[in-house]
mmJSON file of the N, C-alpha and C atoms, coordinates in Angstrom:
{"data_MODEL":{"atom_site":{
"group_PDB":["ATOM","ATOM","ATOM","ATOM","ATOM","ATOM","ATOM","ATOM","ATOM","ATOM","ATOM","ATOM","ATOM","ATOM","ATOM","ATOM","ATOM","ATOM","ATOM","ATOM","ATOM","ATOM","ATOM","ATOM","ATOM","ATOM","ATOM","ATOM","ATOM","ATOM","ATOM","ATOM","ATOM","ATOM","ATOM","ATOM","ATOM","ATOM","ATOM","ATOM","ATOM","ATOM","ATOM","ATOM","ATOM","ATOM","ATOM","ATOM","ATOM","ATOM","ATOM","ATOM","ATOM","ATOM","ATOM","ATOM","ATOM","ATOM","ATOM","ATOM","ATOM","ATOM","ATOM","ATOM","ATOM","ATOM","ATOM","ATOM","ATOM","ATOM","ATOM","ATOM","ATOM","ATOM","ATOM","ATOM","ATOM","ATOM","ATOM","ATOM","ATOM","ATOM","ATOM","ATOM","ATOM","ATOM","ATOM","ATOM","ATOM","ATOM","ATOM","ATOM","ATOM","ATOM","ATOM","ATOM","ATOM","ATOM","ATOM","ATOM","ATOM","ATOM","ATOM","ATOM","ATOM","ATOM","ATOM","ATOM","ATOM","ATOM","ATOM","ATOM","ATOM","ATOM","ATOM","ATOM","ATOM","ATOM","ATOM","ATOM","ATOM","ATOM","ATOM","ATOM","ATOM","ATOM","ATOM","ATOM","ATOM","ATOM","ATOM","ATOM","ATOM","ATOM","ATOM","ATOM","ATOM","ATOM","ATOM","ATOM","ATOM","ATOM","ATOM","ATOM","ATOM","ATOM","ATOM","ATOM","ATOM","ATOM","ATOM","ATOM","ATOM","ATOM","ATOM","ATOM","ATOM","ATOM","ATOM","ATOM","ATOM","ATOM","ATOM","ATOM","ATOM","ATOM","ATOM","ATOM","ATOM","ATOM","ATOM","ATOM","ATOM","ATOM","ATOM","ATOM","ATOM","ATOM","ATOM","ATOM","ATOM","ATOM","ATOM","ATOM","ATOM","ATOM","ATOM","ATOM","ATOM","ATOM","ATOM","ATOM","ATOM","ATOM","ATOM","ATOM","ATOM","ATOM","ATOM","ATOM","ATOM","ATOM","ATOM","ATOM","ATOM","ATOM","ATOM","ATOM","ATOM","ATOM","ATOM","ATOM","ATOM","ATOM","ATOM","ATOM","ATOM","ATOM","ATOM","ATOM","ATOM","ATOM","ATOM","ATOM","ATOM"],
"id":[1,2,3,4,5,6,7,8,9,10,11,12,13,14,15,16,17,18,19,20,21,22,23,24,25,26,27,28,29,30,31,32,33,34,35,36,37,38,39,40,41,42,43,44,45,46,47,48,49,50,51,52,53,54,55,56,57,58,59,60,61,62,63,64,65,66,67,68,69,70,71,72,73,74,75,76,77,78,79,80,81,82,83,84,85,86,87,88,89,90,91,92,93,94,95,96,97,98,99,100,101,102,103,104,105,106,107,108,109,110,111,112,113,114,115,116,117,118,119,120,121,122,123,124,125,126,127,128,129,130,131,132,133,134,135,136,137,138,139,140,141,142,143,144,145,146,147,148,149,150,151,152,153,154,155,156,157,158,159,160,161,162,163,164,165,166,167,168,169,170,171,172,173,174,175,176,177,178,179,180,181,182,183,184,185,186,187,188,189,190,191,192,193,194,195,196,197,198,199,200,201,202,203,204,205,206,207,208,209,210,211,212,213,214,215,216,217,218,219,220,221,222,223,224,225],
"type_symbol":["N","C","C","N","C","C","N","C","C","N","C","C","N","C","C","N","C","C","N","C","C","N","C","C","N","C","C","N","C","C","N","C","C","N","C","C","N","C","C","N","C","C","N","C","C","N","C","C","N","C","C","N","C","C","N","C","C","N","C","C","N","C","C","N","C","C","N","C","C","N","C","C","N","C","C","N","C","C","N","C","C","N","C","C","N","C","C","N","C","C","N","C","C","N","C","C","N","C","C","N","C","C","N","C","C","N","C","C","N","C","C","N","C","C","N","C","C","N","C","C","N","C","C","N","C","C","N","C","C","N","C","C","N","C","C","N","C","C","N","C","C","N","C","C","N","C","C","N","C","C","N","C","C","N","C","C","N","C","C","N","C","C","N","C","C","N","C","C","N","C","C","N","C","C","N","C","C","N","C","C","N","C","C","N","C","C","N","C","C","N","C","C","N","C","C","N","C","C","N","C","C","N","C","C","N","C","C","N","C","C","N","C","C","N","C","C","N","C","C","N","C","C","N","C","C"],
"label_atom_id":["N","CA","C","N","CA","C","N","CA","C","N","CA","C","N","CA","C","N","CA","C","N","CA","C","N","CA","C","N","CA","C","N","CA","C","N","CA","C","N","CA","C","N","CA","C","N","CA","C","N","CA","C","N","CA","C","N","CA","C","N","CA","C","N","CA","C","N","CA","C","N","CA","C","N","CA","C","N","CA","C","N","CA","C","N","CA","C","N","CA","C","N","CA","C","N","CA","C","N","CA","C","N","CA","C","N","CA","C","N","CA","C","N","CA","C","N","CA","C","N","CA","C","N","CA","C","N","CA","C","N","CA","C","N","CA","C","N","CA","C","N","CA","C","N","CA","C","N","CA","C","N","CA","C","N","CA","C","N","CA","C","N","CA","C","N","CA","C","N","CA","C","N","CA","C","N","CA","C","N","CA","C","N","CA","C","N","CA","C","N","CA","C","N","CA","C","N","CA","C","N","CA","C","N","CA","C","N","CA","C","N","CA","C","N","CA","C","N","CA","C","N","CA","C","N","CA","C","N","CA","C","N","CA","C","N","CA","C","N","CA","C","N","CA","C","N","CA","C","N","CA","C","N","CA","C","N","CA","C","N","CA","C"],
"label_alt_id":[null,null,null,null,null,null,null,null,null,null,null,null,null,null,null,null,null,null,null,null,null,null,null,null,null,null,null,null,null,null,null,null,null,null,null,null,null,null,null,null,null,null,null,null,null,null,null,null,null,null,null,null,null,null,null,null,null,null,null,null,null,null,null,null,null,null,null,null,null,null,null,null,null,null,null,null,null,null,null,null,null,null,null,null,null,null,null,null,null,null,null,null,null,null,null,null,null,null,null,null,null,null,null,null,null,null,null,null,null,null,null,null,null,null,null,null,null,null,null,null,null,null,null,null,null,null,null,null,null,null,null,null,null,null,null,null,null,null,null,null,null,null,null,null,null,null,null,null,null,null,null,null,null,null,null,null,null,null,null,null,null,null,null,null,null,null,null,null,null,null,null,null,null,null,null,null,null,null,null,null,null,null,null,null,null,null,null,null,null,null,null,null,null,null,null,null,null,null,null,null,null,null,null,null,null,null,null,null,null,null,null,null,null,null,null,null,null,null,null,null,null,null,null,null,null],
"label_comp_id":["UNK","UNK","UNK","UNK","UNK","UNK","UNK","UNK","UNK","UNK","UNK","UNK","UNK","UNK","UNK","UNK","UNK","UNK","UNK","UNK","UNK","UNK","UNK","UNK","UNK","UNK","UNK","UNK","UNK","UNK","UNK","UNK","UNK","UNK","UNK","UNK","UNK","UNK","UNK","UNK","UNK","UNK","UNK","UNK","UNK","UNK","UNK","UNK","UNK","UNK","UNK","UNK","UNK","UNK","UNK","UNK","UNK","UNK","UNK","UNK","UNK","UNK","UNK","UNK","UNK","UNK","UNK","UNK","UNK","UNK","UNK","UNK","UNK","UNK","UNK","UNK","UNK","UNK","UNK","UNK","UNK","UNK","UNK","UNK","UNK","UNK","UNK","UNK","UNK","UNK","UNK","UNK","UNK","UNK","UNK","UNK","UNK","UNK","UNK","UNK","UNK","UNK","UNK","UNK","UNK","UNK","UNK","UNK","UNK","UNK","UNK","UNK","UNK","UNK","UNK","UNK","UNK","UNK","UNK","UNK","UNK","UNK","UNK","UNK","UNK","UNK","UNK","UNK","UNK","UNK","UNK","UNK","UNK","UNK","UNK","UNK","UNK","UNK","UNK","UNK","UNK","UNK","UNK","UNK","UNK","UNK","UNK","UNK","UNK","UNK","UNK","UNK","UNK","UNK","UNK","UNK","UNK","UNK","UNK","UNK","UNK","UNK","UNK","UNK","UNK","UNK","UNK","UNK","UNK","UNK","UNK","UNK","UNK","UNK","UNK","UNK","UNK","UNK","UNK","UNK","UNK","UNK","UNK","UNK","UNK","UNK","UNK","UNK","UNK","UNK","UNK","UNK","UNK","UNK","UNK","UNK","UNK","UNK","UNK","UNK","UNK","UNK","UNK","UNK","UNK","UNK","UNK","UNK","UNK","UNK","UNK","UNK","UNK","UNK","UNK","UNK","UNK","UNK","UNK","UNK","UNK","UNK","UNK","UNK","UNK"],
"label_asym_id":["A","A","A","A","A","A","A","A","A","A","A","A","A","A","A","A","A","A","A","A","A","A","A","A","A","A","A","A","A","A","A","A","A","A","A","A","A","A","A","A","A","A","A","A","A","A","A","A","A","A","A","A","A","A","A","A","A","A","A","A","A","A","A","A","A","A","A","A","A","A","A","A","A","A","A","A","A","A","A","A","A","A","A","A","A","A","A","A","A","A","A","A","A","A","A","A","A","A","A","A","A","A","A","A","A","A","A","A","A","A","A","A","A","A","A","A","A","A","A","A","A","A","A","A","A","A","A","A","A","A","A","A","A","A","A","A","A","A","A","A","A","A","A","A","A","A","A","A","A","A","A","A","A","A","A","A","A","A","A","A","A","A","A","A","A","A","A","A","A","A","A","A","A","A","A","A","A","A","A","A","A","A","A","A","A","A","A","A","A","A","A","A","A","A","A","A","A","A","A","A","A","A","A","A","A","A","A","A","A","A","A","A","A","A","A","A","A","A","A","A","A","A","A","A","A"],
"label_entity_id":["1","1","1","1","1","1","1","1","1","1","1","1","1","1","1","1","1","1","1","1","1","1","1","1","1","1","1","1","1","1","1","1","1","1","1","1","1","1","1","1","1","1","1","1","1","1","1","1","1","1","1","1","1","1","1","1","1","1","1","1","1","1","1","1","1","1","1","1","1","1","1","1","1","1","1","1","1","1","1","1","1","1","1","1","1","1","1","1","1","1","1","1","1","1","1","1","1","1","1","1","1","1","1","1","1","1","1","1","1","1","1","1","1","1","1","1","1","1","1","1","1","1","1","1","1","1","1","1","1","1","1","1","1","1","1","1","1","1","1","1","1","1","1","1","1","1","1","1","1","1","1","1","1","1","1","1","1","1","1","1","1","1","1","1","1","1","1","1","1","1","1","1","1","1","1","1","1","1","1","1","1","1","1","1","1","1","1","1","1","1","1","1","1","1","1","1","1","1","1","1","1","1","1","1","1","1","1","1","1","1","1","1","1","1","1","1","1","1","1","1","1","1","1","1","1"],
"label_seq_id":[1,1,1,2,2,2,3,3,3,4,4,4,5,5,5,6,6,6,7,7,7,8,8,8,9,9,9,10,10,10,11,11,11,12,12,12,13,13,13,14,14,14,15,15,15,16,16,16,17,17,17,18,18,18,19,19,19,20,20,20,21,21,21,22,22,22,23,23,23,24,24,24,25,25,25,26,26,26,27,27,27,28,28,28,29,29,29,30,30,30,31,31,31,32,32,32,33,33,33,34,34,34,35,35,35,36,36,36,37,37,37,38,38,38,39,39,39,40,40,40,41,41,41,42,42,42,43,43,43,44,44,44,45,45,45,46,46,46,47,47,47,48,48,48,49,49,49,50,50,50,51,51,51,52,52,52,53,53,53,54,54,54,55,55,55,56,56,56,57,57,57,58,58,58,59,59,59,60,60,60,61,61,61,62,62,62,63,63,63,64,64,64,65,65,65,66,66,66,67,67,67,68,68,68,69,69,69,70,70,70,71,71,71,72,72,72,73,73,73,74,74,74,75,75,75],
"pdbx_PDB_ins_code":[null,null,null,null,null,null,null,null,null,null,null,null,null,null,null,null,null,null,null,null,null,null,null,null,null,null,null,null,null,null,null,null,null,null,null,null,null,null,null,null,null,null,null,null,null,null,null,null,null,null,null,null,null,null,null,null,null,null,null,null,null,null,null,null,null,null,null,null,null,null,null,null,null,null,null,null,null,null,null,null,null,null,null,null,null,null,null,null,null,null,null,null,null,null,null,null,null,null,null,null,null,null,null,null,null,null,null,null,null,null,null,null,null,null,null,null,null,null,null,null,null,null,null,null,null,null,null,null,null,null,null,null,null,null,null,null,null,null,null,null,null,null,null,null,null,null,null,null,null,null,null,null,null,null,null,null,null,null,null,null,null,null,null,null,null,null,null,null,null,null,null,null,null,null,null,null,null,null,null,null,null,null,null,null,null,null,null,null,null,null,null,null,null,null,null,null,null,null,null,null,null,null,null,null,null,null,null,null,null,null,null,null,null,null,null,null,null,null,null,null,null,null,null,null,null],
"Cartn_x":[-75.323,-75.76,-74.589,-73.621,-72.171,-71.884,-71.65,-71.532,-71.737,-73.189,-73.718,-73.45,-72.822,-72.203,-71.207,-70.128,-69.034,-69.315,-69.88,-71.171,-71.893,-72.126,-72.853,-72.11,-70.731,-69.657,-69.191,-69.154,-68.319,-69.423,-70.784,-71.831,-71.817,-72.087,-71.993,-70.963,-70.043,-68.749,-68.498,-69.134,-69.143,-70.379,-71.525,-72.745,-72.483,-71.379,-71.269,-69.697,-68.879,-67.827,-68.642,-69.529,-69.991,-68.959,-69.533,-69.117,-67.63,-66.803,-65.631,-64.667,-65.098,-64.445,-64.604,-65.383,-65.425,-64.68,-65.047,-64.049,-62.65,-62.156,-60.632,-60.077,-61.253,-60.84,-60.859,-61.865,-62.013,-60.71,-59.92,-58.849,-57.806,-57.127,-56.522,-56.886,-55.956,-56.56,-56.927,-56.011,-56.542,-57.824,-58.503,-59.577,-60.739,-60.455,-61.226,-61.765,-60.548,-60.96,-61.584,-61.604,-62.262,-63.852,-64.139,-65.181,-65.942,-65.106,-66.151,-65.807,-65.396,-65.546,-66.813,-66.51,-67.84,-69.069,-69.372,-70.256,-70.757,-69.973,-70.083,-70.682,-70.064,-70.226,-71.96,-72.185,-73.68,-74.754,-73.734,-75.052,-75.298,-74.536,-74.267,-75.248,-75.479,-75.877,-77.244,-77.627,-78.718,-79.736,-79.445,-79.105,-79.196,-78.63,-79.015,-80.264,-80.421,-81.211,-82.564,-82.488,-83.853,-84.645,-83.512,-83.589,-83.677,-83.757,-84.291,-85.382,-85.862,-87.096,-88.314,-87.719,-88.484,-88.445,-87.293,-87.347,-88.729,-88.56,-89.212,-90.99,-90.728,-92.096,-93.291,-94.101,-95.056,-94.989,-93.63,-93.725,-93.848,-93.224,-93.952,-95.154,-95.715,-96.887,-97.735,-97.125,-97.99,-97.837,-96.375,-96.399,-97.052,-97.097,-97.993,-99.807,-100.093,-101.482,-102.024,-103.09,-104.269,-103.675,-103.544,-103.047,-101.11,-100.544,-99.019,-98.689,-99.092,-98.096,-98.706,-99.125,-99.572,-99.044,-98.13,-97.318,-96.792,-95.722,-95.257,-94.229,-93.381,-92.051,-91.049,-90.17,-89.587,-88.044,-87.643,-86.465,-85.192],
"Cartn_y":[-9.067,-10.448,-11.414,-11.238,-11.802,-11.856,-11.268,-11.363,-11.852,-12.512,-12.896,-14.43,-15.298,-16.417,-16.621,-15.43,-15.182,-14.62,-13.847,-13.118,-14.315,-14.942,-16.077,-17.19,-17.357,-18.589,-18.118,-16.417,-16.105,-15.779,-15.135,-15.384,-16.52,-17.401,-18.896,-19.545,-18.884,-19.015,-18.382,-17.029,-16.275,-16.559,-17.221,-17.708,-18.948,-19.976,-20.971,-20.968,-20.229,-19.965,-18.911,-18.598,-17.89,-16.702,-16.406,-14.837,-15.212,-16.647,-16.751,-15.938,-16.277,-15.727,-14.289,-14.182,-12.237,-11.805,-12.633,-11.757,-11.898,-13.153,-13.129,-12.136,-11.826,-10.705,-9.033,-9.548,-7.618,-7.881,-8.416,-8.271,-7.85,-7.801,-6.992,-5.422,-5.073,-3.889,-3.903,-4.053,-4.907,-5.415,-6.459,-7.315,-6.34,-5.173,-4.072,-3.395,-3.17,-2.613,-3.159,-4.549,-5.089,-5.523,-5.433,-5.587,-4.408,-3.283,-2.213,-1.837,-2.342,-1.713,-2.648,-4.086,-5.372,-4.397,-3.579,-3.516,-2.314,-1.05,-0.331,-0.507,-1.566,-2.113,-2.52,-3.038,-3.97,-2.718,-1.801,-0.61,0.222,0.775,0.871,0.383,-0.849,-1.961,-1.63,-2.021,-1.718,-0.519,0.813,2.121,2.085,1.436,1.631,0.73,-0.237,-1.309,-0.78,0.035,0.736,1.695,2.639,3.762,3.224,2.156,1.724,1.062,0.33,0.262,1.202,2.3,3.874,4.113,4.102,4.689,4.443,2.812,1.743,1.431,2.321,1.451,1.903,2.89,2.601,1.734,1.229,-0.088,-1.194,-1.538,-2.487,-2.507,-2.028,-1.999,-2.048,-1.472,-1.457,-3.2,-3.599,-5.301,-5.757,-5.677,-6.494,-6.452,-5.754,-5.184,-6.655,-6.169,-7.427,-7.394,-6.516,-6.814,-6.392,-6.756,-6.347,-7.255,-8.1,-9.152,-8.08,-6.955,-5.917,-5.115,-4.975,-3.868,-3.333,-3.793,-3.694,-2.421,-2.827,-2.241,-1.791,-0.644,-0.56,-0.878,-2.213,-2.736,-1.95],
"Cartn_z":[-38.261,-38.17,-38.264,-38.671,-39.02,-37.702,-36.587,-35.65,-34.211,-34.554,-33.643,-33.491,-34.498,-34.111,-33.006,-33.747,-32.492,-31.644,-31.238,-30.142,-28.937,-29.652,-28.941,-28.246,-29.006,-28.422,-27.351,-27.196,-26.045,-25.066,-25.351,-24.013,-23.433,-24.414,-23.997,-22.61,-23.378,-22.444,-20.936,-21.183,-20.099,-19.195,-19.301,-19.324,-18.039,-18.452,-17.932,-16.891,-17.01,-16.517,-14.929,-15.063,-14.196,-13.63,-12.03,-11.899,-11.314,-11.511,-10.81,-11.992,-12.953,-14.15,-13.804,-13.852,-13.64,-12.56,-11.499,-10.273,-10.967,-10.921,-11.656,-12.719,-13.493,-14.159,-13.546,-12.693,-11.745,-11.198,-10.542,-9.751,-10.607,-12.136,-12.605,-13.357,-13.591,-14.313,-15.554,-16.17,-17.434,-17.283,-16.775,-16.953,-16.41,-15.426,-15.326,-16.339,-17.52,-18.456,-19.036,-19.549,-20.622,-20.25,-18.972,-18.529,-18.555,-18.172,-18.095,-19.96,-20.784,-22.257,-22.689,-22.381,-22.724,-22.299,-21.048,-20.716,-21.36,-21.985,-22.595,-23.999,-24.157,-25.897,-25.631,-24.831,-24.287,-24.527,-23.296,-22.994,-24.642,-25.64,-26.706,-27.887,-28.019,-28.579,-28.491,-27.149,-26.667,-26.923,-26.909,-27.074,-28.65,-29.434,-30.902,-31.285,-30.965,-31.443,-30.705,-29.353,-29.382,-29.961,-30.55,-31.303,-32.623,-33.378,-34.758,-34.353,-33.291,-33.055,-32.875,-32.257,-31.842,-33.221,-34.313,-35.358,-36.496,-36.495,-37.025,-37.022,-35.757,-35.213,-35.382,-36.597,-37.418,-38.89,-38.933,-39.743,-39.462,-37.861,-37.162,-37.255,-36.617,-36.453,-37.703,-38.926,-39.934,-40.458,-40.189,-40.201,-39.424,-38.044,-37.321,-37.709,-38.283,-38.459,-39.082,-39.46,-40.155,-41.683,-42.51,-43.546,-43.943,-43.021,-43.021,-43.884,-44.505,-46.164,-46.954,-46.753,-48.376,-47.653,-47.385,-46.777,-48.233,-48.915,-50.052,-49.681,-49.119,-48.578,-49.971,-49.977,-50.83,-50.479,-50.286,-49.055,-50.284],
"occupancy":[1.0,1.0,1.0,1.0,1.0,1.0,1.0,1.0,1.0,1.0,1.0,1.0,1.0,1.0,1.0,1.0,1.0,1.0,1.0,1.0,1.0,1.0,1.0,1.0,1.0,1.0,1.0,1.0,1.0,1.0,1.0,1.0,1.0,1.0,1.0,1.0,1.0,1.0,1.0,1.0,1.0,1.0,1.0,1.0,1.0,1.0,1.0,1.0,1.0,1.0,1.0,1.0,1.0,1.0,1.0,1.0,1.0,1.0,1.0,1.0,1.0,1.0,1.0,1.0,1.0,1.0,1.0,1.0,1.0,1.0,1.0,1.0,1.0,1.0,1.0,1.0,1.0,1.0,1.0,1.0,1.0,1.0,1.0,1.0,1.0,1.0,1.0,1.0,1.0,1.0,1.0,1.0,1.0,1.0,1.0,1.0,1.0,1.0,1.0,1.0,1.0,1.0,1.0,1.0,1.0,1.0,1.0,1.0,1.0,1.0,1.0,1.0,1.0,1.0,1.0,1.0,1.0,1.0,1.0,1.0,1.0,1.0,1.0,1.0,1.0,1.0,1.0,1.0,1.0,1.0,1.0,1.0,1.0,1.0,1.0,1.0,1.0,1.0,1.0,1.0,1.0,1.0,1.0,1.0,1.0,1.0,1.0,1.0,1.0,1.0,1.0,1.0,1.0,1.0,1.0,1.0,1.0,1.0,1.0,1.0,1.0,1.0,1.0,1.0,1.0,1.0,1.0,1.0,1.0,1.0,1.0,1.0,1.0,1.0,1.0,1.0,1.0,1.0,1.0,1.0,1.0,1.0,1.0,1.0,1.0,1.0,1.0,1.0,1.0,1.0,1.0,1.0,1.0,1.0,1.0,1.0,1.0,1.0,1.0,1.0,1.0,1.0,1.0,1.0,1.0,1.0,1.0,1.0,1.0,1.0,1.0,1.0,1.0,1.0,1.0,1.0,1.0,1.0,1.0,1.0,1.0,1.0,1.0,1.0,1.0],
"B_iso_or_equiv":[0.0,0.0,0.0,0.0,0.0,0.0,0.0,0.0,0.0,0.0,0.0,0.0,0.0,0.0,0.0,0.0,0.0,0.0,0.0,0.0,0.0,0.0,0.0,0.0,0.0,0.0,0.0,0.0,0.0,0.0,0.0,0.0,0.0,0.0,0.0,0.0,0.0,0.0,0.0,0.0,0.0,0.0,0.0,0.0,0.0,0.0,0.0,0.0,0.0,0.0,0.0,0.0,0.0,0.0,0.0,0.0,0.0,0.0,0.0,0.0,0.0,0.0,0.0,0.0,0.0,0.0,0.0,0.0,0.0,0.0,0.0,0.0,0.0,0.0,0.0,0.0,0.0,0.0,0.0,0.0,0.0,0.0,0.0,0.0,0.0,0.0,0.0,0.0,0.0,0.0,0.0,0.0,0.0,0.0,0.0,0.0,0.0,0.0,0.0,0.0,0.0,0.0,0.0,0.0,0.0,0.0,0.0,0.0,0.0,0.0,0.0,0.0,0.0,0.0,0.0,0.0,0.0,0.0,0.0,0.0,0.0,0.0,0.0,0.0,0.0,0.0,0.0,0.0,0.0,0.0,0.0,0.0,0.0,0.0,0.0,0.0,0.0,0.0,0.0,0.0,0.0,0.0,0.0,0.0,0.0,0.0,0.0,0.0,0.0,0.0,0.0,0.0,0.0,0.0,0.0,0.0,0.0,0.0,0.0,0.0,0.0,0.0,0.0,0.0,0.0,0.0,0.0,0.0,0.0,0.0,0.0,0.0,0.0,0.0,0.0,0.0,0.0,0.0,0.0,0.0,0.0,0.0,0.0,0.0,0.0,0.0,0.0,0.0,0.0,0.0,0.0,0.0,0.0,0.0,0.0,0.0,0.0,0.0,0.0,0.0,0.0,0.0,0.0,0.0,0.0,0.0,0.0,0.0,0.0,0.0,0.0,0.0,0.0,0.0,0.0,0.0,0.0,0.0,0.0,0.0,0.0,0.0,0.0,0.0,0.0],
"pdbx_formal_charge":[null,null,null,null,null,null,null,null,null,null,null,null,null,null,null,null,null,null,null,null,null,null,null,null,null,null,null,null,null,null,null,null,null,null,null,null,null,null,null,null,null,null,null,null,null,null,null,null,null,null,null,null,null,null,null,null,null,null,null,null,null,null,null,null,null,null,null,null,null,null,null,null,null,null,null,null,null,null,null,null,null,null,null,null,null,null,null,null,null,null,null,null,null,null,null,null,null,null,null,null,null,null,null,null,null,null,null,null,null,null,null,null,null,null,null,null,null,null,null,null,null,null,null,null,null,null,null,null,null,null,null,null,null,null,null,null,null,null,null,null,null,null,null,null,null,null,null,null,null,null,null,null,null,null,null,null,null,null,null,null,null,null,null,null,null,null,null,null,null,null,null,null,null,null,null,null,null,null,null,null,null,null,null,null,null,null,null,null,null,null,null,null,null,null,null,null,null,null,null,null,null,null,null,null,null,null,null,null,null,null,null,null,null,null,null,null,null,null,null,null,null,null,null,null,null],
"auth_seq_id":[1,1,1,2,2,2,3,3,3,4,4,4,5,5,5,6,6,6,7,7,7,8,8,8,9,9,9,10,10,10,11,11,11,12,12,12,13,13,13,14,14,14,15,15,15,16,16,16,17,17,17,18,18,18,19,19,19,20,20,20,21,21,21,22,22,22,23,23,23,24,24,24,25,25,25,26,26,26,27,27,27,28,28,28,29,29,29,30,30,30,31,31,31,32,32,32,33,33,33,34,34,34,35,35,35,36,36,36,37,37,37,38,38,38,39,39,39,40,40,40,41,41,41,42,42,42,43,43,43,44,44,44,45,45,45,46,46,46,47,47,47,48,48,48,49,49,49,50,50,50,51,51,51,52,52,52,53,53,53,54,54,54,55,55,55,56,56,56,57,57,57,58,58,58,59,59,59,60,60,60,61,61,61,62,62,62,63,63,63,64,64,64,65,65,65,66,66,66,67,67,67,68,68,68,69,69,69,70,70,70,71,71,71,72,72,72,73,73,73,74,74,74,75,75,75],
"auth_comp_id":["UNK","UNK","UNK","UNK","UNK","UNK","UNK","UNK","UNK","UNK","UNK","UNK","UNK","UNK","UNK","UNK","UNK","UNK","UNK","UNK","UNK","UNK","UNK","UNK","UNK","UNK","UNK","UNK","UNK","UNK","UNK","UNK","UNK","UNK","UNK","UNK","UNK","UNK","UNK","UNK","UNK","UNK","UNK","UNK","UNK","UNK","UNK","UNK","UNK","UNK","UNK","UNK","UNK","UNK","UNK","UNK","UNK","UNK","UNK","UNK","UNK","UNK","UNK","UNK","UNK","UNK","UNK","UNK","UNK","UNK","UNK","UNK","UNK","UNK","UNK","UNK","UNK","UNK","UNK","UNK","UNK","UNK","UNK","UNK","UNK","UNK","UNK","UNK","UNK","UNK","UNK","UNK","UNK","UNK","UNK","UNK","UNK","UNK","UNK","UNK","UNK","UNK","UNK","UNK","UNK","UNK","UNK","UNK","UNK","UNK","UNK","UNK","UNK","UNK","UNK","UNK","UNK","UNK","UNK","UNK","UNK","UNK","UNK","UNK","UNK","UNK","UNK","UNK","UNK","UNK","UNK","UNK","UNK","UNK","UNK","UNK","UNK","UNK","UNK","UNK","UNK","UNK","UNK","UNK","UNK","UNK","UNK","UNK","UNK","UNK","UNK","UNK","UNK","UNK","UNK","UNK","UNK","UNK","UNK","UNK","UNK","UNK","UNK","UNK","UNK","UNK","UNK","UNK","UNK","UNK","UNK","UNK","UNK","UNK","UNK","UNK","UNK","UNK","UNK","UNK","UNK","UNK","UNK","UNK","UNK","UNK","UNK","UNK","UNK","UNK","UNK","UNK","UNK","UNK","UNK","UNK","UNK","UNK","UNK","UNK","UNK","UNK","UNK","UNK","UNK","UNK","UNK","UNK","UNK","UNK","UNK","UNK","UNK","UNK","UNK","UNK","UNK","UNK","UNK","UNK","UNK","UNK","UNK","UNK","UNK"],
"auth_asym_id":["A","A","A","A","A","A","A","A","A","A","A","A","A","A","A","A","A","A","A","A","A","A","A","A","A","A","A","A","A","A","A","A","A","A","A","A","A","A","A","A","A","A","A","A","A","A","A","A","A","A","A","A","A","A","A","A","A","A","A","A","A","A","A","A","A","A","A","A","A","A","A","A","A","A","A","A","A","A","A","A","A","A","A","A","A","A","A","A","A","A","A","A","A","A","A","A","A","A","A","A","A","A","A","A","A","A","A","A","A","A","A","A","A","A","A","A","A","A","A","A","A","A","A","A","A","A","A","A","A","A","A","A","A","A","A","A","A","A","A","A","A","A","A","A","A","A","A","A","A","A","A","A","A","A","A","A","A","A","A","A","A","A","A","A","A","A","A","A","A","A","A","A","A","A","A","A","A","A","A","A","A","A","A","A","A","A","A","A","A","A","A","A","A","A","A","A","A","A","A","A","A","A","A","A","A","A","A","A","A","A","A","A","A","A","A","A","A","A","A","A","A","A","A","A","A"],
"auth_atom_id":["N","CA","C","N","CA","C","N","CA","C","N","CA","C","N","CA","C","N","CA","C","N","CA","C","N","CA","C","N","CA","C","N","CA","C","N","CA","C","N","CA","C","N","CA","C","N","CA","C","N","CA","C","N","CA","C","N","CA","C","N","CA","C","N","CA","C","N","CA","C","N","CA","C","N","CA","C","N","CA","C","N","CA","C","N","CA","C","N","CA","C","N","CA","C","N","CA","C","N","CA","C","N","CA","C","N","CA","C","N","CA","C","N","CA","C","N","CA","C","N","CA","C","N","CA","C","N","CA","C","N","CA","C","N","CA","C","N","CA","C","N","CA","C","N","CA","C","N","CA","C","N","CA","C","N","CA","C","N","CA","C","N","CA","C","N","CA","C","N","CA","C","N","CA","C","N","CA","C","N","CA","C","N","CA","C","N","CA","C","N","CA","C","N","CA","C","N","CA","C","N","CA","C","N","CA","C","N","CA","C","N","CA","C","N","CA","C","N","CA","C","N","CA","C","N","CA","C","N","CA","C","N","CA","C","N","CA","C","N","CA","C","N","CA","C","N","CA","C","N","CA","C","N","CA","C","N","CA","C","N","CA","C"],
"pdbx_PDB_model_num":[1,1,1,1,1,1,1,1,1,1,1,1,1,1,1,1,1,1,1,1,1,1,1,1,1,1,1,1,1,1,1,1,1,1,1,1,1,1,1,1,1,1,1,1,1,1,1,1,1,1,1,1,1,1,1,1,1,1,1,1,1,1,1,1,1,1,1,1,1,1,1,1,1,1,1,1,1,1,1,1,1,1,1,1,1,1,1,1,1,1,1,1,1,1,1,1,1,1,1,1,1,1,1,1,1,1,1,1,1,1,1,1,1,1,1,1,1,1,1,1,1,1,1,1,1,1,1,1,1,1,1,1,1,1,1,1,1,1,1,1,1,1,1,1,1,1,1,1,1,1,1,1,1,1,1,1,1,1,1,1,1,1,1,1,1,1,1,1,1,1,1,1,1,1,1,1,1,1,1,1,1,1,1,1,1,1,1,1,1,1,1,1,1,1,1,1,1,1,1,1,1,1,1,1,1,1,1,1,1,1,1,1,1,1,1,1,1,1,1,1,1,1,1,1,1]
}}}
């Protein structure tokens, strides 16, 4: 969660700079790399945060339910 401030300044950035920025960076090698590591890091991310949801998810559900505030979680 610490992360997602600085996480967010640079989507932001990359968000509005659009795909001229990207080509400029595909044209070195360097900027090859860091694009295909960004995208690694993404696919990654992704890939974990589904697998604690799959993990999670008869506690979801036991939160989402009709009485999930008597859940009484042992956090």
């Amino acid at each position: 969660m610490t992360m997602v401030p600085l996480l967010s300044i640079l989507a932001v950035f990359a968000w509005s700079a659009g795909p001229q920025v990207l080509r400029e960076r595909w044209r070195t090698k360097k900027g090859r790399a860091a694009i295909c590591l960004a995208c690694l890091a993404v696919l990654l991310l992704l890939f974990n945060w589904g697998t604690e949801l799959w993990r999670d998810a008869d506690k979801i559900t036991q939160l989402i339910g009709p009485y999930g505030n008597q859940s009484y979680f042992s956090y």
